[in-house]
C-alpha positions in Angstrom: -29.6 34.3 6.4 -28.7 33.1 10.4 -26.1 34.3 12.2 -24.3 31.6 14.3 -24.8 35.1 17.2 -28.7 35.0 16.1 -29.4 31.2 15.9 -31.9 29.4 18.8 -30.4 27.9 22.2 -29.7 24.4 21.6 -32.5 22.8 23.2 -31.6 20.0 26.2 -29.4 23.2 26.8 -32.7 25.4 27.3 -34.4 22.4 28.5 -31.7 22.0 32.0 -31.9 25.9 31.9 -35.5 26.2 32.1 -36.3 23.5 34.7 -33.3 24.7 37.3 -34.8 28.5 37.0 -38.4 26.6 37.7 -36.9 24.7 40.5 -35.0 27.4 42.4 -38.0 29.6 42.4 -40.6 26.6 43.5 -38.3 25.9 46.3 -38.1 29.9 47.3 -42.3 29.1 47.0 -41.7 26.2 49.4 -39.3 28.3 52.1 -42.0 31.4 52.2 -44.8 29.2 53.2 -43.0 27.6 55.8 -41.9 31.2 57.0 -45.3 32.6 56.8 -46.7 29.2 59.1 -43.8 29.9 61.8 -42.9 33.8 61.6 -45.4 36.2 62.7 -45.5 39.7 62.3 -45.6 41.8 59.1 -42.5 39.0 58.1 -46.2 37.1 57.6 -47.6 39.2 55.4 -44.2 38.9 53.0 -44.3 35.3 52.8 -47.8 34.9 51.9 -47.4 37.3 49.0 -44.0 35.8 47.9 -45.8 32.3 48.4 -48.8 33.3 46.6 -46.6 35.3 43.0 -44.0 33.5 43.0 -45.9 30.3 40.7 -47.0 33.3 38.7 -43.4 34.8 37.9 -41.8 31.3 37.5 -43.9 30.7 34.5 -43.3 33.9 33.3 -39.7 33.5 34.0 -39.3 30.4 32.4 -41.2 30.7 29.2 -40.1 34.4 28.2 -38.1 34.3 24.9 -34.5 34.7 25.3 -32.0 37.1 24.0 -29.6 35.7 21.5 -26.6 37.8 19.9 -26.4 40.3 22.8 -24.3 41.6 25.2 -27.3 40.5 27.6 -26.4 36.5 26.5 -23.2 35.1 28.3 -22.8 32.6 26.0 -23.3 34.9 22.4 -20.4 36.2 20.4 -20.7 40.1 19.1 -18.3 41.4 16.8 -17.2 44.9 17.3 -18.3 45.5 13.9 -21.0 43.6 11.6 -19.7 43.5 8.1 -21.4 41.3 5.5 -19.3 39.7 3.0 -22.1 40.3 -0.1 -21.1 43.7 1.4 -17.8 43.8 -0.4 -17.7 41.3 -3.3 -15.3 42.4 -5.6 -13.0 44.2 -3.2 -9.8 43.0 -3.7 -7.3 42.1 -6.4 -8.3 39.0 -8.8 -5.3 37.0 -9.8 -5.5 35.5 -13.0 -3.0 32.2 -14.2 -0.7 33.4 -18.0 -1.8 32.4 -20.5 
């Protein structure tokens, strides 16, 4: 049984959400190689690494699964409490028509 909380991002959602995260890190990529070209100094040294992991942890970034039905997801609901309804059946009173 899904949970509306547990059920997959819908995907052109995860789609735009992927490609901007991609984006804003390959354009960070693209600032710390023009840094390390005009800044010298240990500054340098910084850009090259950022310039050189930051393809790495994009696609990391990007293709990591995502939480669903946490407090870490902005857009899932969590109830306080989790109560099934085959939890309970029978609870309650059963009104029956006279005969």
């Amino acid at each position: 049984m899904h949970r509306i909380t547990s059920a997959d991002p819908d995907p052109p959602r995860e789609l735009v959400h992927r490609e901007r995260t991609y984006l804003i890190l390959m354009a960070t990529r693209m600032v710390a190689i023009v840094v390390a070209v005009v800044v010298p100094g240990w500054w340098r040294g910084v850009a090259i690494a950022l310039g050189v992991l930051l393809p790495y942890v994009a696609v990391v970034l990007v293709n990591q699964a995502r939480t669903r039905g946490t407090e870490l997801d902005p857009y899932a609901f969590v109830p306080d409490h989790k109560v099934a309804v085959a939890d309970r059946p029978f609870e309650g009173t059963i009104i029956r028509p006279e005969d």
